[in-house]
N, C-alpha and C positions, 0 to 999 in steps of 0.2 A: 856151362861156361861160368867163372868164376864171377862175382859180383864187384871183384874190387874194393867193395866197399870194407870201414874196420870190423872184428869182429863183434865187438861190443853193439855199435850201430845194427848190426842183421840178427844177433839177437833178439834187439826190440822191436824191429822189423817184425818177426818172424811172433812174436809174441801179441802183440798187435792184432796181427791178422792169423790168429789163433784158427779161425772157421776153418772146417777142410771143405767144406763147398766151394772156398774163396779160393782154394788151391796158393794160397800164399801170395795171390796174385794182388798186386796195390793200380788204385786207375793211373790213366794215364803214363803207363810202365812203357807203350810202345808209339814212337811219336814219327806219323807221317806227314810230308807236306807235298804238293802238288797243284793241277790243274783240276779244279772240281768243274763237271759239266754234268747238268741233268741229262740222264738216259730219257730220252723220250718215241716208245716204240709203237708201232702200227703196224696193221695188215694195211699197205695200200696196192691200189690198180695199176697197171700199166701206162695208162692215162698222165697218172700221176708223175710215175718214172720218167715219160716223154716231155713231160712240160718242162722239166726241171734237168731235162740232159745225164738221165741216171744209168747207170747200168745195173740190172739186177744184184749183183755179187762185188760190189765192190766199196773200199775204202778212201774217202777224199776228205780235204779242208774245205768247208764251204766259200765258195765264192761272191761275189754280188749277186751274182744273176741267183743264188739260192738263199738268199736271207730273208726273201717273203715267203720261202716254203713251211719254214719254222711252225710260223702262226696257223698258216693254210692247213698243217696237217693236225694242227691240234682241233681245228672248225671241222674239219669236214669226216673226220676218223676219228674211230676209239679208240686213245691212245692208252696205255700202261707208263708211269712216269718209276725211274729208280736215279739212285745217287750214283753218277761214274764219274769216267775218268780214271787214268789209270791206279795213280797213287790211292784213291779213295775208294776204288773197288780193292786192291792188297788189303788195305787195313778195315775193312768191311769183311771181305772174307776171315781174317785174320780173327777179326772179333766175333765172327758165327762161331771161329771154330772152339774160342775159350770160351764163349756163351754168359760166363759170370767170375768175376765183378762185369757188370757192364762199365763202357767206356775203360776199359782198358786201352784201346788205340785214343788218340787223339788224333786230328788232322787239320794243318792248316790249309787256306787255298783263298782265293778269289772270287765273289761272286760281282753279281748288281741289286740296286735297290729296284728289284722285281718282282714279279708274280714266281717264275721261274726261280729268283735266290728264293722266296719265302718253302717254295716246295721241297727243294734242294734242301733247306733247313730241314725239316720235318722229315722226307726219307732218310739223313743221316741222324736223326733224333731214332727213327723206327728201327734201323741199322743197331742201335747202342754206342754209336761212335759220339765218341768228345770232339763234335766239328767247332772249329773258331774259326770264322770265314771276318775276310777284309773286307766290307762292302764298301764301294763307291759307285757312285754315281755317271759317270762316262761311258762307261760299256755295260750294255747289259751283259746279265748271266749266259755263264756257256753251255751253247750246250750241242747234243749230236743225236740226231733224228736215225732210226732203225729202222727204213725202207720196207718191210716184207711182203714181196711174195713166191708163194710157194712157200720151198726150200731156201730160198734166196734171201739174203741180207743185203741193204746196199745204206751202206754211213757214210751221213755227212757231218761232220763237227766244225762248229762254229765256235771256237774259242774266247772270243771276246773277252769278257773279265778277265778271266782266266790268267789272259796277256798283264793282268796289271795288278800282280802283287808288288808291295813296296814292304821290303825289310824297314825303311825309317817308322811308318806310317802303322805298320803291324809287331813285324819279329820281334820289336828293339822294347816293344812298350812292355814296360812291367809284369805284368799279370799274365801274358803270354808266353813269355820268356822264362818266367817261374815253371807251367808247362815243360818246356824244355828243358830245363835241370831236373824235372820229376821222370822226367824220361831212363829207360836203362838199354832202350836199342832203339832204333832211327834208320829209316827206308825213305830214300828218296829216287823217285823214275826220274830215268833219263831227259824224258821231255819237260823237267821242270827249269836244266839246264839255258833253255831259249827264253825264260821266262826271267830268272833273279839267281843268276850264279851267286852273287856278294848273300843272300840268306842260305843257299847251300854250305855254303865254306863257313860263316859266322857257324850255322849247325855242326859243321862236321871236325872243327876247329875242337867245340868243344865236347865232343865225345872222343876225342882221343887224348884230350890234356887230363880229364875223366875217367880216361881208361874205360870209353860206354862203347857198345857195337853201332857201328855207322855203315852204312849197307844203300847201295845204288846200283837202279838198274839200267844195263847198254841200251832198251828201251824199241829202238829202232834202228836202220841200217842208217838213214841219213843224222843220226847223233852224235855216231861215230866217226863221220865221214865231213861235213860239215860245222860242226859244234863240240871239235875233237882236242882243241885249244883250251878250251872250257873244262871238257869233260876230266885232261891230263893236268889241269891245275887243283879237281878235286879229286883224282887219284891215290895220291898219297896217304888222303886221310881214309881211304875205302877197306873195310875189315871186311865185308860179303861185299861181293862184285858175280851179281846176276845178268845169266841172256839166255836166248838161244842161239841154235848152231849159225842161222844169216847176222844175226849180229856180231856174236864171235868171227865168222870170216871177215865180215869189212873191218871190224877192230884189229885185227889181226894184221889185215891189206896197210889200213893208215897208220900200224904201230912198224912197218916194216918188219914184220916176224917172221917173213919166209916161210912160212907151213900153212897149208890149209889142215892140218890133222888136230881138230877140236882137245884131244888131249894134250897135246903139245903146247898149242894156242893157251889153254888152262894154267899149263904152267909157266908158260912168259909172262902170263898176267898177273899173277902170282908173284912174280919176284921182280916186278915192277917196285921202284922205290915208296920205302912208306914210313911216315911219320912215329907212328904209336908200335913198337920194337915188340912190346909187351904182348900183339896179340898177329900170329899168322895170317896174311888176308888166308880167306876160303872163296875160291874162283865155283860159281854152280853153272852149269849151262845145258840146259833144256834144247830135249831134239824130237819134238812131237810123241810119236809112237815108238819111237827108237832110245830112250833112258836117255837120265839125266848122270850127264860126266861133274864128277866135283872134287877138286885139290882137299887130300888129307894128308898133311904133314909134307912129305917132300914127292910120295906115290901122289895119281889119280884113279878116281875109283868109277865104275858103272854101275849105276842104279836100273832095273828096268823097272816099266811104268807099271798101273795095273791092267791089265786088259779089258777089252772092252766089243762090246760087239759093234758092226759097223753102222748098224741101225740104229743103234742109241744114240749117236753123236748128232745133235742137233744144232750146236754152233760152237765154233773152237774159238772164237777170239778172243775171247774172256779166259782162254786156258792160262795163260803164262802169268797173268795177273794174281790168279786162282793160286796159282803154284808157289808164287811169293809167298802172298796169304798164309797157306796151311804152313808153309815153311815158320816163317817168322811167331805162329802161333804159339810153335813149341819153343823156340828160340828162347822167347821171352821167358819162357818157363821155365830154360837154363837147361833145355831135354841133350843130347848127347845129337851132333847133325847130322849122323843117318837116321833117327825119329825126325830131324825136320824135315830129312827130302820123302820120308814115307808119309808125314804130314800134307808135304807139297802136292805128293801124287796123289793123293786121297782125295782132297778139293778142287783139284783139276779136274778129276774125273768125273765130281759130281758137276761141277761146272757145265763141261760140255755138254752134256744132259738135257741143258735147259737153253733159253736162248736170252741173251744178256749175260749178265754178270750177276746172275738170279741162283736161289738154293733152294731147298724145304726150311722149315722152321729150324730143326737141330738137324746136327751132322752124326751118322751112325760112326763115331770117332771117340776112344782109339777101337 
């Protein structure tokens, strides 16, 4: 994809970062912002599950009755700590998969003056992500406890900080904001929407006057469905607009588009109104085992996935995160976007492999 920029300026760019290790890549090229929560995972007991009203397999927002679990499981189990959260796994994977310059992602997000932020600091330091976290002091750090047993996962995420980013107090301040015009493409999940639409839009405002890629994802079914208001006031500016096939349907349900047929769905979304003339949105929408559909030009095209045996898949939650990731890796590196979605499915697949939002050291990529 074109740089926009004049030719004289990518010139010196390009002279500059003369290294070919460096892949011409400059830091801070790909700039996410989000809900940062430490992954905090364990093997626990049944016991455990019962006190705390869990079900083996399942996904929730912590309640009261679960906010003394937190500490509990860090006492009593061996836990394994990583940096999540959806936006900050993307650009985590994102940056496994360009490996160097380090800190090519950046990420903003929310912590607390905690034990929890201090660690959360250090696994996106170990990551290579440029994290600039808001901390304050009223809510601790977020975060979501990994349940395990067996086979089984059961999440609870306590969001906390998370809930209290301030565009005055962070986005707006100098040094950060600089960040954001070093930027050349820009990923923001869906569920940052409930958090600070006014720093979405200030972002997404200026990568289209910019003429930069601005890229959001549907996220979840209730984003669409509830926070749908929000999401269609930053629509306009949205150049990739990521999901899968359950968020596609309910987006599709609350856009009134009459189809449930995901290609269709693709292309309403698509010619949905948009600010910046200069660049086609590209609609991707991921369907587990079943290929990824993605608007190229005015067709839709099917990607299938790579295959995978059924045994190896060890926990899929982390897939669509993963998928962004590899995607945006090559994005940034200007690749042509069927290398991104062969990107996307490549870290997907290692993804599921493992349990978290976890990888090996290097990616056997390309």
């Amino acid at each position: 994809m074109a740089s926009g920029e004049p030719r004289a300026k990518r010139v010196k760019l390009e002279e500059k970062e003369a290294d070919p290790e460096e892949k011409k890549l400059s830091q801070n090229a790909l700039f996410g912002m989000g809900n940062p929560l430490l992954d905090i995972s364990a093997v626990v007991d049944k016991d455990f599950l019962e006190k705390y009203g869990l079900k083996p397999n399942d996904q929730i927002l912590a309640e009261d009755k679960h906010k003394a679990m937190f500490e509990e499981i860090v006492k009593k189990f061996k836990v394994e700590y990583h940096a999540g959260g959806s936006t900050q796994n993307t650009v985590k994977v994102a940056q496994w998969m360009i490996q160097r310059p380090h800190k090519v992602a950046t990420f903003f997000g929310c912590i607390g003056q905690d034990q929890f932020g201090e660690i959360l600091k250090q696994k996106a330091q170990e990551a290579h992500v440029d994290a600039h976290y808001y901390q304050q002091d009223v809510e601790p750090t977020g975060t979501c406890a990994a349940c395990i047993t067996g086979d089984n996962r059961s999440l609870v995420a306590n969001l906390a900080a998370a809930n209290c980013y301030k565009k005055d107090k962070h986005l707006d301040l100098e040094e950060n904001w600089k960040l954001v015009e070093k930027a050349k493409v820009f990923y923001i999940a869906g569920f940052f929407l409930t958090v600070s639409l006014e720093s979405i839009l200030k972002v997404a405002k200026h990568a289209a006057d910019s003429n930069k890629i601005f890229s959001i994802n549907l996220s979840a079914p209730f984003i669409c469905q509830f926070f749908k208001d929000a999401l269609m006031e930053v629509m306009p500016y949205v150049d990739i607009l990521f999901g899968n096939e359950t968020e596609a349907g309910m987006f599709a349900r609350e856009q009134g588009f009459e189809t449930k047929d995901i290609e269709e769905i693709a292309q309403k979304a698509q010619a949905l109104p948009k600010v910046n003339k200069k660049r086609q949105r590209i609609v991707v929408f991921t369907q587990g085992k079943d290929g990824t559909v993605m608007t190229k030009g005015e067709k839709v095209e099917m990607y299938p996935v790579l295959e995978i045996d059924q045994s190896k898949i060890v926990d899929t939650n982390g897939a669509g995160d993963a998928f962004v990731g590899g995607f945006l890796s090559q994005l940034v590196q200007e690749k042509a976007v069927e290398e991104c979605v062969q990107a996307g499915h490549y870290a997907a697949n290692v993804i599921i492999r493992h349990a978290g939002c976890t990888f090996p050291e290097k990616p056997a990529y390309p």
